[in-house]
FIMI-121185 format. One line per 2 residues: for each residue z negated, y negated, x negated of N, C-alpha, C, CB. Coordinates in pm, whole numbers. Glycine has a CB too. Layout:
FIMI-121185
Z,Y,X,Z,Y,X,Z,Y,X,Z,Y,X ~ ...;
//
This chain:
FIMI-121185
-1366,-1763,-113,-1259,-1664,-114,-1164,-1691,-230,-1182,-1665,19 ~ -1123,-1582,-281,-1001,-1620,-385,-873,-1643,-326,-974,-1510,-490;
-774,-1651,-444,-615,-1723,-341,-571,-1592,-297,-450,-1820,-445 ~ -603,-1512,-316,-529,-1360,-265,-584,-1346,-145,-561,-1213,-355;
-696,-1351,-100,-739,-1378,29,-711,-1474,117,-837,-1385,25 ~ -660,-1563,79,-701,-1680,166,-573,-1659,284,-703,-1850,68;
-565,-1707,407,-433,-1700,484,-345,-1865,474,-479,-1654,663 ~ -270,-1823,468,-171,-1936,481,-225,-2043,596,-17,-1871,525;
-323,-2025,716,-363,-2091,806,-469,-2166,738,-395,-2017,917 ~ -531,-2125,590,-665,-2163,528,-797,-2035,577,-705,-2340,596;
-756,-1941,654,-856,-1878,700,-879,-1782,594,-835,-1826,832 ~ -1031,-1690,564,-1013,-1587,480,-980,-1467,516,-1102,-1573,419;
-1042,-1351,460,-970,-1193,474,-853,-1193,489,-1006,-1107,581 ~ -763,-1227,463,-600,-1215,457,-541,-1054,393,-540,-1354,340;
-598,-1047,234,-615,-900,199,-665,-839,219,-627,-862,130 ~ -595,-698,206,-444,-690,270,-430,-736,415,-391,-540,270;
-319,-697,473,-276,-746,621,-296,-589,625,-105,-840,669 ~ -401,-591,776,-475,-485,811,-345,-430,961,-668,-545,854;
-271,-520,1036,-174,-503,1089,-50,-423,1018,-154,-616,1125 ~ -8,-464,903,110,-398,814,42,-237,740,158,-535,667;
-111,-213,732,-139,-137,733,-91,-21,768,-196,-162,754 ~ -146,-21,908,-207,40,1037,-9,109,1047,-302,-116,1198;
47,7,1068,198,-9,1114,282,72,1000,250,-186,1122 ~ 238,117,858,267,138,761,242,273,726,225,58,700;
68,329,751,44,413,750,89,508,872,-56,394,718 ~ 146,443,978,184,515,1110,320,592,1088,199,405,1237;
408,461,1042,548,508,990,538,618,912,622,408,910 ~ 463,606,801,488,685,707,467,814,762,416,656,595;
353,853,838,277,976,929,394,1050,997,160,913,1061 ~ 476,931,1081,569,974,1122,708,1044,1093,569,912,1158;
742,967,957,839,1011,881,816,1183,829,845,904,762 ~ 690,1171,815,667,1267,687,604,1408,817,511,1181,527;
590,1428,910,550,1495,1022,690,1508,1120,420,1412,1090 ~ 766,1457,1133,892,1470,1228,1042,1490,1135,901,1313,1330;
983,1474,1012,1141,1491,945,1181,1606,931,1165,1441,812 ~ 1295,1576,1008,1407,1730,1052,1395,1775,1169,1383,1873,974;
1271,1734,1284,1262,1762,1377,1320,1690,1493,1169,1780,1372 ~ 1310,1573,1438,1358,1466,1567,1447,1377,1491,1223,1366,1651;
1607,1347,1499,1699,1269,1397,1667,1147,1411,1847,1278,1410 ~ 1644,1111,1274,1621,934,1274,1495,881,1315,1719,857,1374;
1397,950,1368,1219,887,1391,1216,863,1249,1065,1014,1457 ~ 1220,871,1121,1158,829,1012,1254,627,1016,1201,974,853;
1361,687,1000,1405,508,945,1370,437,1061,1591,464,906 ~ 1384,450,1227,1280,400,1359,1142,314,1307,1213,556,1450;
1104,448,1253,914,393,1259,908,312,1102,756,579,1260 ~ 1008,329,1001,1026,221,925,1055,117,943,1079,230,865;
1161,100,1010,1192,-46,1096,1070,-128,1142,1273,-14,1239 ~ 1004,-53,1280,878,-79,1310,774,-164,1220,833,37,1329;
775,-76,1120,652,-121,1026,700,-255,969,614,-6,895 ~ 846,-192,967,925,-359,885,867,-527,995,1190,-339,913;
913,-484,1059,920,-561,1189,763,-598,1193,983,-466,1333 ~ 654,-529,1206,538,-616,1181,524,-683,1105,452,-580,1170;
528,-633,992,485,-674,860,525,-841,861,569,-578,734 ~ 693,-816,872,776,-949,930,675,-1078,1031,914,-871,1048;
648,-988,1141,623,-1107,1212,521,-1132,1134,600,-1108,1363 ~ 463,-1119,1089,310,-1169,1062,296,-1236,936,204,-1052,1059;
399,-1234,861,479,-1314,742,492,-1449,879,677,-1213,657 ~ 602,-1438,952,654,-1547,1035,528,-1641,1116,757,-1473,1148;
457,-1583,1179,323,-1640,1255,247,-1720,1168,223,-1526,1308 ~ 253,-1666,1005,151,-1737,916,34,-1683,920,130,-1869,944;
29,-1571,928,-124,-1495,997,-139,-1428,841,-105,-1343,1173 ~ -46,-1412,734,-36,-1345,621,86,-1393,516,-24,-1207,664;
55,-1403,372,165,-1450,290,234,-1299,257,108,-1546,145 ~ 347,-1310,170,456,-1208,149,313,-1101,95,615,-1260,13;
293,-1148,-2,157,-1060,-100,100,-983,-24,26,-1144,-164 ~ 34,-1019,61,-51,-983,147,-35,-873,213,-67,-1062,218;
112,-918,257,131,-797,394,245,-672,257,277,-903,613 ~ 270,-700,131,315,-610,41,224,-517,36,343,-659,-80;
104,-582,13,-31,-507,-75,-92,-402,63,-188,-662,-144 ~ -59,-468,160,-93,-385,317,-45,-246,292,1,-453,471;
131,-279,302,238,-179,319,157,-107,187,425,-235,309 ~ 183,-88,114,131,-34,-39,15,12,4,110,-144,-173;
-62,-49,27,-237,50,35,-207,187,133,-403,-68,142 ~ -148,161,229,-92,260,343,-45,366,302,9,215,421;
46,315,237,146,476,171,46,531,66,335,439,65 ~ -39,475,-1,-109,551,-89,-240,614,-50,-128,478,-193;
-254,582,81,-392,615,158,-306,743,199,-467,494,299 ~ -180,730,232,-126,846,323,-104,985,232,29,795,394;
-110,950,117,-43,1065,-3,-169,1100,14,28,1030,-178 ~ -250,1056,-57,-385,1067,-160,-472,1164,35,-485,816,-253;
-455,1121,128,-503,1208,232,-444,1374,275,-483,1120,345 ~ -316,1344,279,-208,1463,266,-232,1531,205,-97,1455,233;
-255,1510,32,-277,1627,-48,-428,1646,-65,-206,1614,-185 ~ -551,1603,26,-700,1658,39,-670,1744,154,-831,1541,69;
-596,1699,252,-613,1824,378,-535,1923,280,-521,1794,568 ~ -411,1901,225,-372,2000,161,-458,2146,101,-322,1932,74;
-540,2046,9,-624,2128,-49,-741,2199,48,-679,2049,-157 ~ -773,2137,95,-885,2181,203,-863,2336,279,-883,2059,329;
-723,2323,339,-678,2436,399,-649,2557,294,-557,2397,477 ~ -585,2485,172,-576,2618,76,-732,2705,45,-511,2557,-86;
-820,2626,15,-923,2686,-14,-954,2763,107,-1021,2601,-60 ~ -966,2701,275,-973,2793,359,-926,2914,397,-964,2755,416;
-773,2895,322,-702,3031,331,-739,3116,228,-555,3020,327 ~ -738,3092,112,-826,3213,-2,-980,3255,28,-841,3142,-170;
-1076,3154,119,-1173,3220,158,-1157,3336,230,-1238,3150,213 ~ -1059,3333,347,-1033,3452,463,-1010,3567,375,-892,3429,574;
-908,3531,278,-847,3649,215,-945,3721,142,-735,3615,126 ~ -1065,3635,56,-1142,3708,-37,-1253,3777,91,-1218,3596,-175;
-1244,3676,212,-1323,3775,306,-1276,3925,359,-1342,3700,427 ~ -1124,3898,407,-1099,4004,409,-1120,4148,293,-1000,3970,440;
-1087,4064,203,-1102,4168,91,-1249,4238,108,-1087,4093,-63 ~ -1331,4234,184,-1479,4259,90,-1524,4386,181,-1622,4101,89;
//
């Protein structure tokens, strides 16, 4: 394993922290789906994510890097998904329309 992998316990797969993920990509889901609807669920489910990420820094289960590169893969899994459904539905909606048209 390289040092980016390795866990602070000596164990491997460390990259990323699949916990700060999960916890990361949830927040973000949440923020970005409830904002304006429900006051304050976005900085909540940030906290949250904070708060894992944290313990698992603290347990030794993951170094700072690790559970950074987690948080980070998350939010960019979350964009880069957002704007394919995005697209997906647009094309579905100009199909109807050119259907209707015909």
């Amino acid at each position: 394993d390289s040092g980016i992998n390795l866990r602070p316990d000596g164990g491997g797969n460390g990259f990323p922290s699949g916990h700060t993920f999960a916890a990361s990509y949830g927040a973000s889901y949440i923020a970005r789906q409830c904002a304006g609807k429900i006051p304050y669920i976005g900085p909540v489910a940030v906290l949250a994510a904070g708060f894992t990420a944290t313990s698992r820094v603290d347990a030794e289960k993951h170094n700072p890097w690790q559970v950074l590169f987690g948080a980070m893969f998350a939010l960019i899994f979350d964009r880069a998904f957002q704007r394919s459904k995005s697209r997906a539905r647009r094309k579905a909606f100009f199909a109807k329309l050119r259907a209707l048209g015909r």
